[in-house]
Legacy VTK file of the C-alpha trace (Angstrom):
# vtk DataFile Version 3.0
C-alpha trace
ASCII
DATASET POLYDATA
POINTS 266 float
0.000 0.000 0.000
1.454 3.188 -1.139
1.811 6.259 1.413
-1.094 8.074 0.049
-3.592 4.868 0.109
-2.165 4.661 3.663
-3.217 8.693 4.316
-6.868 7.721 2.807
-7.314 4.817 4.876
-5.827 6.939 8.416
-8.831 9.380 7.190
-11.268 6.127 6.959
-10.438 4.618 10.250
-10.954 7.568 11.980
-14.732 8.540 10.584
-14.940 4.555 11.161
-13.719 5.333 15.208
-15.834 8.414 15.275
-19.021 6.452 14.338
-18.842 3.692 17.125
-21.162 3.470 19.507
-19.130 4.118 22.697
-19.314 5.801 26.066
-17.103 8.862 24.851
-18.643 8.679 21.339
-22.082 9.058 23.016
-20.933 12.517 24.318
-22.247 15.919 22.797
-20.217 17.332 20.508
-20.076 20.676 22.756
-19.352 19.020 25.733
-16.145 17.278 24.333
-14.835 20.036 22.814
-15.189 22.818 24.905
-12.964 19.829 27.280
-10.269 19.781 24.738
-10.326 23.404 24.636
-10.462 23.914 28.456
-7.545 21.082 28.807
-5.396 22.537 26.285
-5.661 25.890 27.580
-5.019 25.214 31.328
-2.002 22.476 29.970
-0.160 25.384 28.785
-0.652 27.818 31.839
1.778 25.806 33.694
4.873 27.269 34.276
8.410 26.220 32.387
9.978 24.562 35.249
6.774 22.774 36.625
7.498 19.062 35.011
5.786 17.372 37.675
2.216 19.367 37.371
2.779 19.138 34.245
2.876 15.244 34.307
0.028 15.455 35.817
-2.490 16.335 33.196
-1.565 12.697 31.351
-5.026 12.479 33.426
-7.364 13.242 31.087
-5.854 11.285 27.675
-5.100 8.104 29.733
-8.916 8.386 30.826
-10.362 9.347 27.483
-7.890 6.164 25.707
-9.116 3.803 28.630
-12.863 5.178 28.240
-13.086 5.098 24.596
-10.993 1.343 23.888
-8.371 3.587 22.152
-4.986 1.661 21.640
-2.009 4.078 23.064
0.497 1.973 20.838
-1.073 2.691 17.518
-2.061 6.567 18.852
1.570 6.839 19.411
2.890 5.196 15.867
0.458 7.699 14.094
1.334 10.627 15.754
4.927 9.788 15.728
6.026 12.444 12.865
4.449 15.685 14.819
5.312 14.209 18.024
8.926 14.365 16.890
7.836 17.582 15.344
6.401 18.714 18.625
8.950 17.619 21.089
12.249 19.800 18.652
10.613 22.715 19.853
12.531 23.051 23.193
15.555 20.740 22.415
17.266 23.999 22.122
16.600 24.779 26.155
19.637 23.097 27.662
22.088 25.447 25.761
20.548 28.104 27.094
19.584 27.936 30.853
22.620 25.609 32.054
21.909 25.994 35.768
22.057 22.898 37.804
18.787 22.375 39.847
20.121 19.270 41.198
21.649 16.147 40.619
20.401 12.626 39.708
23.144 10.731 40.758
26.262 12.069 38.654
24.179 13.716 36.248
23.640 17.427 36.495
20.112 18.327 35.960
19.745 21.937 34.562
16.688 24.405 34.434
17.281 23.946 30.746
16.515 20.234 31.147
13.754 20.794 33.226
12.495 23.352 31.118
12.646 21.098 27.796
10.851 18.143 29.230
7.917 20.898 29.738
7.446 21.789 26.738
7.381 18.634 25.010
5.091 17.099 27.724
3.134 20.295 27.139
3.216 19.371 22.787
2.505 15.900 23.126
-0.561 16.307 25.519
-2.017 19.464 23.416
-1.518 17.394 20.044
-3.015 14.109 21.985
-6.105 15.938 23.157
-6.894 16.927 19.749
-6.795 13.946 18.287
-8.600 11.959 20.487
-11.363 14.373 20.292
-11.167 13.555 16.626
-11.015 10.042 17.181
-14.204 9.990 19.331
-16.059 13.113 17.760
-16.950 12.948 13.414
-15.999 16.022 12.020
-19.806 17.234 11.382
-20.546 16.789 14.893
-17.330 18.990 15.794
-18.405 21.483 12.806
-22.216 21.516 14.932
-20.242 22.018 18.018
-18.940 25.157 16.822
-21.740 26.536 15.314
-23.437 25.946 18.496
-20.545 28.243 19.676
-21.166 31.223 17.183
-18.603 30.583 14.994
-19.279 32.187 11.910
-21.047 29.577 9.168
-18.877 30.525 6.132
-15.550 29.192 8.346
-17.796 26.269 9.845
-18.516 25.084 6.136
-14.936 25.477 5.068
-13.281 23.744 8.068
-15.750 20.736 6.848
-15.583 21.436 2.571
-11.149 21.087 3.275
-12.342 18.351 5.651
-14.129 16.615 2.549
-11.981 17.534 0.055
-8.496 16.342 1.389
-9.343 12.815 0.458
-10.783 13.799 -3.779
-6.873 15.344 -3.403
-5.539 12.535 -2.185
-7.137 10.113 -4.642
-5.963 12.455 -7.887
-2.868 12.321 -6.072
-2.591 8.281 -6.301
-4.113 8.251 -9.830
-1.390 10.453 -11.035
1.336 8.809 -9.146
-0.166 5.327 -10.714
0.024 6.440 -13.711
3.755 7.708 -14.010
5.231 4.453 -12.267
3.191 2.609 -15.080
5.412 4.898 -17.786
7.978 4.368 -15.914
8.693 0.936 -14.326
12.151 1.071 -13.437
12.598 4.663 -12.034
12.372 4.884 -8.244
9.699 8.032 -7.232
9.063 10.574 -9.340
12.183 12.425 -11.360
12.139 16.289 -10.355
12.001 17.279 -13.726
8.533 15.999 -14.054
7.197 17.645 -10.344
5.999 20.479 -11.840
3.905 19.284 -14.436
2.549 16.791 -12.423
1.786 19.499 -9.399
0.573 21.306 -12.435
-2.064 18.594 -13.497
-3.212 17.533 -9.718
-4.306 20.899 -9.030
-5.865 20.857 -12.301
-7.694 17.569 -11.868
-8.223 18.418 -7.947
-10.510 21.699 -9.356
-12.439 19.699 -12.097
-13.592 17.051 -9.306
-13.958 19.539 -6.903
-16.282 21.421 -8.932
-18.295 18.265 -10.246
-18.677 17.703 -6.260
-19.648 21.188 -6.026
-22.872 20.810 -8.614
-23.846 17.857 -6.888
-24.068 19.386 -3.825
-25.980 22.680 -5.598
-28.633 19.713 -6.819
-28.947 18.445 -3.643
-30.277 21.684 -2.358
-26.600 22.740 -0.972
-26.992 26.382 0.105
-24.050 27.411 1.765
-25.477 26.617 5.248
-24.195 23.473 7.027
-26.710 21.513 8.214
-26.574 18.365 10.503
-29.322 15.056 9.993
-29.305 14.202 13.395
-29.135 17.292 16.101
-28.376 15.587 19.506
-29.722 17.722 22.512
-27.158 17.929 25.800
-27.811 15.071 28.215
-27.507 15.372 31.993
-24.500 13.265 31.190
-22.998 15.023 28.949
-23.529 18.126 31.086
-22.052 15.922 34.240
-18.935 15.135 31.702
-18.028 18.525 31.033
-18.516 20.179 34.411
-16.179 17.208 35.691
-13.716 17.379 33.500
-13.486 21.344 33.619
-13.329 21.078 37.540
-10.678 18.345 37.232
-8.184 19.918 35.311
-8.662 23.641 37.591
-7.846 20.671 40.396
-4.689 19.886 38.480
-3.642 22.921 37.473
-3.778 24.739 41.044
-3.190 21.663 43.235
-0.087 19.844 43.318
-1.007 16.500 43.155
2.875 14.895 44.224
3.151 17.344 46.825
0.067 16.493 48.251
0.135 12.701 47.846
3.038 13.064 49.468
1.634 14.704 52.640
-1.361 12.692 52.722
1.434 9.303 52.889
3.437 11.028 55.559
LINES 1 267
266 0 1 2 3 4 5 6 7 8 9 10 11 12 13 14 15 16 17 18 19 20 21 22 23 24 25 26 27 28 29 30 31 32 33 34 35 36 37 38 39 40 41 42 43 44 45 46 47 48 49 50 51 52 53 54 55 56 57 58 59 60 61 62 63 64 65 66 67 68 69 70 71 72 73 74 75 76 77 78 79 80 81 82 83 84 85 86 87 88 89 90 91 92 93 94 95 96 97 98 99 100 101 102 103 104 105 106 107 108 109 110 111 112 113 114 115 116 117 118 119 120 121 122 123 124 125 126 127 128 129 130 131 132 133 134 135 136 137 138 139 140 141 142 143 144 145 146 147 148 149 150 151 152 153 154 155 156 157 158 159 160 161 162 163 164 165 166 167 168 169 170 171 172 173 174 175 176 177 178 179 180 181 182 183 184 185 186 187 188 189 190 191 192 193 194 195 196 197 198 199 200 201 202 203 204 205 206 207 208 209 210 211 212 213 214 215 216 217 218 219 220 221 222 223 224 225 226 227 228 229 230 231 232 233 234 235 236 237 238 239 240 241 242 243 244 245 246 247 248 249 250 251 252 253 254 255 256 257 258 259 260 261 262 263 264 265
């Protein structure tokens, strides 16, 4: 399976995971994002050298995975690329803030250190918490969510058109790429001299079945408005969901869970 038949099928399995009938799937829309807002949000407030409090908001994916029968292993191997991505942000830290905290053993820990493993706890959680809420949410329902939010209709229907519209690129993007290994057998990937014309004829291509999807929408009675089948109405637990969850992660933010576990064991 090539690497684009791979990014169509990622795009599958998760409408697939978003359709189940679980306990987080059965969650409004609202409720689970305004979480993943709230979580992100309060994720980064912490401060650069807090790597234990930090830690500590591994509370809510670990719940939602173990909730929602979502396998950490393949999460991880998906999300591996912007993890990586994610996690070069502060590898730059140590060489700046060399003061020694303390020591583990022979090893100098600096603020840098410290500092660094923030950051890319704060990354990996923030990039987590979105997808999970991807996994467990279909992108109309999140595209309801935020209307039920305000947010203007014309960016609503975009966010889910680009949605739509990734995979028609993707598929002209295979077709093509079919189509020159066929002309040329032997030749590993695609020769640079032929990227442009091929760039050239996907966009090309991408328009004219963009805009054949376009009239069929128009016939359909497509007016610009995004409209949802089924509206689900908030449930007392949904409404129990979100008030936890926003309480919890105040709790973790403001309370320092080690320090007081400690106490409590003293």
């Amino acid at each position: 399976m090539s690497r684009i038949n791979e990014a169509v099928h990622e795009i599958h399995h998760l409408d697939a995971m978003a359709q189940r009938e679980g306990r987080i799937n059965r969650i409004h829309p609202l409720s689970k994002l305004l979480v993943t807002v709230w979580y992100i949000a309060f994720t980064m407030l912490f401060p650069a050298c807090d790597l234990s409090g930090t830690f500590c908001m591994i509370l809510y994916p670990a719940v939602i995975m173990r909730a929602g029968n979502i396998s950490v292993v393949r999460s991880i191997r998906k999300l591996g690329p912007v993890l990586l991505l994610v996690c070069a942000v502060g590898i730059a830290n140590p060489f700046f803030d060399r003061a020694v905290l303390f020591r583990a053993g022979p090893l100098p820990v600096t603020g840098g250190m410290i500092s660094m493993a923030t950051l890319m706890l704060k990354g990996v959680f923030a990039v987590l918490a979105s997808y999970l809420l991807i996994l467990t949410t279909s992108m109309e329902s999140i595209c309801y969510a935020l209307r039920l939010l305000h947010v203007p209709k014309i960016m609503v229907t975009m966010v889910l058109l680009i949605y739509r519209y990734v995979i028609v690129l993707l598929k002209e993007a295979e077709r093509i790429s079919q189509a020159y290994s066929l002309r040329a057998p032997a030749q590993k990937g695609i020769h640079y001299r032929a990227w442009g014309t091929l760039l050239g004829q996907l966009m090309l291509r991408s328009i004219d079945r963009a805009q054949t999807v376009y009239e069929s929408m128009l016939l359909r009675g497509f007016d610009g408005s995004f409209h949802l089948s089924k509206k689900q109405k908030m449930d007392p637990g949904s409404a129990v969901y979100l008030a936890g969850w926003l309480g919890i992660v105040v709790l973790l933010r403001y309370v320092s869970v080690f320090k007081l576990a400690g106490s409590l064991l003293k």
